[in-house]
C-alpha positions as CSV (number, residue, x, y, z in Angstrom):
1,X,11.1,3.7,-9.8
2,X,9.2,1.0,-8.1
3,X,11.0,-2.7,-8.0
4,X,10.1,-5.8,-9.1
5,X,9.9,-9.2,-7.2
6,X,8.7,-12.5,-9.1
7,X,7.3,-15.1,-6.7
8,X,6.9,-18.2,-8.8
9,X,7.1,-21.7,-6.6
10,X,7.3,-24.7,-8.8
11,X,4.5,-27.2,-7.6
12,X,5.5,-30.2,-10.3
13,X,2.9,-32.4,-11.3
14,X,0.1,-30.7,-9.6
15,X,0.6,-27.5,-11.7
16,X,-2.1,-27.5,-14.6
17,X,-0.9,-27.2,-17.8
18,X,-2.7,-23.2,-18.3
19,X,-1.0,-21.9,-15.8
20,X,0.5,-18.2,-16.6
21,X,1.4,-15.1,-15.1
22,X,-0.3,-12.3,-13.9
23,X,1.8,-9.1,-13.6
24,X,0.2,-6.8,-10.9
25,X,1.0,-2.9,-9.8
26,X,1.0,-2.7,-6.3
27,X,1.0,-0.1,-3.4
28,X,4.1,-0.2,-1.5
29,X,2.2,-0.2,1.6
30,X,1.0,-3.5,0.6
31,X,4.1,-4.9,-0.2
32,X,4.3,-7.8,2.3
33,X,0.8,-8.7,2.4
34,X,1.2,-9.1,-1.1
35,X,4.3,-11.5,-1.3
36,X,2.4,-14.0,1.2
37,X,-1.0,-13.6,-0.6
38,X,0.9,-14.1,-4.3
39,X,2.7,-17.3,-2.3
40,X,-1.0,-18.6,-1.5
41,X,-2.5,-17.6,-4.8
42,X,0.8,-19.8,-6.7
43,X,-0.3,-22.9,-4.2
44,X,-3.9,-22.7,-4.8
45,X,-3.7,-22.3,-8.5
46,X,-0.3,-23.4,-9.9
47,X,-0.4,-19.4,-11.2
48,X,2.4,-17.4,-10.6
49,X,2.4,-13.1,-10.6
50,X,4.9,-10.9,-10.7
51,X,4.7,-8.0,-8.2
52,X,6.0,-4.4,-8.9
53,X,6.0,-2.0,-5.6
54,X,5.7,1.9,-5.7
55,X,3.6,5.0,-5.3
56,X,0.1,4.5,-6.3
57,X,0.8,7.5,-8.5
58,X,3.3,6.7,-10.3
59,X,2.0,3.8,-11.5
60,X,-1.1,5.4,-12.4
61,X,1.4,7.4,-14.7
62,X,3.3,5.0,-15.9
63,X,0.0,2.8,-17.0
64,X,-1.4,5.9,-19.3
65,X,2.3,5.3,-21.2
66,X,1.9,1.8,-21.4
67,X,3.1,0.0,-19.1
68,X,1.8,-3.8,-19.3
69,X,0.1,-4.2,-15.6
70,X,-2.7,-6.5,-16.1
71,X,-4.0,-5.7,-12.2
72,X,-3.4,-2.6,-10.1
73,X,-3.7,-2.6,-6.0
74,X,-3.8,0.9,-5.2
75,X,-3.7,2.6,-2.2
76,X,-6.6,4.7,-2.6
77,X,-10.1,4.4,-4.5
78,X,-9.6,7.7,-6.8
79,X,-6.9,6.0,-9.0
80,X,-8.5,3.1,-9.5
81,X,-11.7,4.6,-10.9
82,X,-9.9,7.1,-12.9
83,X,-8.6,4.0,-14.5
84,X,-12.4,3.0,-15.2
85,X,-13.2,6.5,-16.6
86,X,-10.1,6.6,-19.2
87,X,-11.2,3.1,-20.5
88,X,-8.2,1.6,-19.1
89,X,-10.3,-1.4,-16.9
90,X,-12.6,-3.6,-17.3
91,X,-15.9,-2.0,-16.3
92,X,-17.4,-3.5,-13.2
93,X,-14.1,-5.1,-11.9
94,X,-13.3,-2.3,-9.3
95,X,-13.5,-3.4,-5.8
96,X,-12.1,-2.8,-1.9
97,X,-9.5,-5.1,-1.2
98,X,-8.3,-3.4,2.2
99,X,-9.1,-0.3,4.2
100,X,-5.6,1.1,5.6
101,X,-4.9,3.1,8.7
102,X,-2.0,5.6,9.5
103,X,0.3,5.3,12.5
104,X,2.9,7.9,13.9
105,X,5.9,5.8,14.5
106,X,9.5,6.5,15.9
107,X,12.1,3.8,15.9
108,X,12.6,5.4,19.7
109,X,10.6,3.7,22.4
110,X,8.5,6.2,24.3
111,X,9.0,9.0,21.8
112,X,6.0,8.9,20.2
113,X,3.1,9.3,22.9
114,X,-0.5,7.4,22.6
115,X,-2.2,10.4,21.5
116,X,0.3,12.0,19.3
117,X,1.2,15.1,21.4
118,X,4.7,14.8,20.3
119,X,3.3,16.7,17.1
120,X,2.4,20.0,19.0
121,X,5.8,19.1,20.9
122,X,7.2,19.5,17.9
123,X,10.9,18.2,19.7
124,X,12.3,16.1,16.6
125,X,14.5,18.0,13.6
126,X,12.3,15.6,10.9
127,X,8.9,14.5,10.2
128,X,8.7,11.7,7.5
129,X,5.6,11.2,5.3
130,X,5.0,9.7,1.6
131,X,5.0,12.9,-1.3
132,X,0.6,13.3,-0.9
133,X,0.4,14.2,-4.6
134,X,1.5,9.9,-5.7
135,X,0.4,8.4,-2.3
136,X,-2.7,8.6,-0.6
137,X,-0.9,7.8,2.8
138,X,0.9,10.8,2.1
139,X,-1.9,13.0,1.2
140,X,-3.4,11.1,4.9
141,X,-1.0,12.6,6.8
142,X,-1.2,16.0,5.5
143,X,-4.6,15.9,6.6
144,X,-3.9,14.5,9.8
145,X,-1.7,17.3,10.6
146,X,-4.1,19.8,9.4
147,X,-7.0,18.9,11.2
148,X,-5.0,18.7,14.4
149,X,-3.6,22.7,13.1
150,X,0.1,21.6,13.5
151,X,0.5,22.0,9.8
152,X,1.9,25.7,9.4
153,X,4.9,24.4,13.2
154,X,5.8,21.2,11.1
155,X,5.9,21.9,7.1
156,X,9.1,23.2,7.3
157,X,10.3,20.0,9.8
158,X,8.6,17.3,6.7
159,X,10.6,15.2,4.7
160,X,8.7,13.4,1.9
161,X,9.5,10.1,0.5
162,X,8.5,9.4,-2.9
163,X,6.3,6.1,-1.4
164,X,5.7,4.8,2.1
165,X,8.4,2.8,1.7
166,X,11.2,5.6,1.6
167,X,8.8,7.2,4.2
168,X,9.6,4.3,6.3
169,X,13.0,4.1,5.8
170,X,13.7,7.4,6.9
171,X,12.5,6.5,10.0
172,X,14.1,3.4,10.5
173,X,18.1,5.0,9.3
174,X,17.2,8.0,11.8
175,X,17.0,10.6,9.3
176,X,14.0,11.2,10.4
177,X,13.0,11.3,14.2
178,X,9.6,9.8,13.2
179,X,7.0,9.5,10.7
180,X,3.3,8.9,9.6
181,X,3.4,5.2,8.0
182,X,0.9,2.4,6.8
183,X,0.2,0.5,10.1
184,X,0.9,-2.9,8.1
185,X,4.9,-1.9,7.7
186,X,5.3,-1.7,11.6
187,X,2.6,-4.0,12.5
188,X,4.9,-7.4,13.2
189,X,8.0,-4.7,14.6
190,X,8.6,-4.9,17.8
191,X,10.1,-1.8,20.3
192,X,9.8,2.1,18.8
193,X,7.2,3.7,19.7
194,X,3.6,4.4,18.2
195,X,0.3,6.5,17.9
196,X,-2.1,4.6,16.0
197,X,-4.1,7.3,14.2
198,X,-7.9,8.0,14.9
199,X,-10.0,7.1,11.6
200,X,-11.7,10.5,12.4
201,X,-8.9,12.8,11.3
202,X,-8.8,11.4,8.1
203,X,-10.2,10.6,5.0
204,X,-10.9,7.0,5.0
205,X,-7.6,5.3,3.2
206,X,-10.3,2.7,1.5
207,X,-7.2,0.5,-1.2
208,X,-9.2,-0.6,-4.3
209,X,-7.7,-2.9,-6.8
210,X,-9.4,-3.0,-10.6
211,X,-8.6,-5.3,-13.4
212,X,-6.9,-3.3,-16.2
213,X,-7.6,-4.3,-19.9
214,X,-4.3,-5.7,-20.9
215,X,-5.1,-8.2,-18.0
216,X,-9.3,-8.9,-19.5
217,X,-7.9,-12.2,-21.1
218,X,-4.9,-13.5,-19.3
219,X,-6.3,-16.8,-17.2
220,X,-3.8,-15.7,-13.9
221,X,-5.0,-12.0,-13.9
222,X,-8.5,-13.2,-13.9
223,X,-7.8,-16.0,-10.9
224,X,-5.7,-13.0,-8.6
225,X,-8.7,-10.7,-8.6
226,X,-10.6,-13.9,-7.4
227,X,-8.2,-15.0,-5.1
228,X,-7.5,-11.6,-3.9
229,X,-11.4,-11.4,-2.6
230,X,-11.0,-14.8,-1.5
231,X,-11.1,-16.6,2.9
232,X,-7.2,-16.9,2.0
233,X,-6.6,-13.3,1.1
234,X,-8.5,-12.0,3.7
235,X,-7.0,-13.9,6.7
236,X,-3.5,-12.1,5.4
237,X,-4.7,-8.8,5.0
238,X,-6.2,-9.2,8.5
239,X,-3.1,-10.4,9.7
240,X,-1.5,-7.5,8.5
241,X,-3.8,-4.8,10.5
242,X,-5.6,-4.0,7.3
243,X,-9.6,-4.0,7.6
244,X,-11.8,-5.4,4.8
245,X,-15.5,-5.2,3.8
């Protein structure tokens, strides 16, 4: 089940008097980027939002039963227009908030080599990934590993985490020797070791966000989606090793 954080900074007297909350799905690759753009957004506007972290699939399940997200920051573009096609956002609000890339990390400096032959080593008991059917940096990986034909060696070697974020926590306990994980959740980690994934072997992890229904007339749903596409935004996402449009 994803968790919930609620950034809400009182700003006093310079808070207007509409300010509300915008609750907002997001991917857990995007977790910390998020808390420091909802920080921003709360500054900027006096709105708060509440953040929920998890596999892009899940909550794509857990909207078609109702759940009350009024935005949703996926990892990937397919859930976000399925969400246009069942009527369940506001038509035209789709866009690409960040473009993600894949790293092979181990917690183990010099483990992990600069072109990723430690795969066709295949010297580690464990390979970590997020579970590809609820998170497109999952479903990344597998591709990775099939392009490179090192899928059949390591299947039986993978250990899948319901979200990146159990994928990365594998990796950082030990129970797994390495693993392939959002760049953004090792980007500011020092030591381990790393192969930062050529775009080529890939699909292109393109992260769309969309504006569901249940969000059409809250003010604070309406001023995220702006702020997300916003100078402010994009300088964090940046920061983060994320690409944007």
């Amino acid at each position: 089940m994803p968790y919930t954080i609620v950034v809400s900074i009182l700003l006093g007297a310079t808070s207007p008097a509409f300010a509300a909350d915008a609750i907002v799905a997001v991917a857990a690759n995007f977790t910390e980027p998020a808390k420091e753009i909802a920080v921003a957004f709360n500054k900027a506007t006096g709105h708060t939002a509440t953040l929920s972290f998890g596999a892009s699939g899940a909550f794509y399940a857990q909207m078609g039963h109702g759940a009350p997200f009024e935005v949703f920051l996926s990892a990937d573009a397919e859930r976000p227009e399925m969400a246009e096609r069942d009527r369940l956002a506001v038509p035209g609000s789709r866009f690409t908030y960040a473009i993600g890339r894949l790293v092979l990390y181990s917690a183990t400096p010099g483990f992990v080599d600069d072109a990723g032959a430690v795969l066709k080593a295949g010297t580690f008991d464990h390979l970590s990934i997020a579970d590809p059917t609820a998170a497109p940096y999952g479903m990344a990986a597998m591709q990775v590993m099939q392009a490179l034909g090192v899928y059949p060696a390591l299947a039986p070697k993978i250990v899948k985490g319901s979200s990146i974020t159990q994928a990365y926590q594998f990796v950082a306990t030990g129970a797994a020797a390495l693993g392939f994980l959002a760049q953004s959740q090792v980007f500011n980690i020092q030591g381990g070791s790393r192969w930062l994934v050529p775009k080529r072997l890939h699909k292109p992890i393109n992260q769309q966000a969309v504006l569901l229904k249940t969000g059409a007339d809250n003010p604070a749903a309406l001023a995220f989606v702006k702020f997300l596409k916003g100078p402010r935004s994009i300088a964090i996402i940046h920061r983060y090793g994320y690409e944007t449009r």
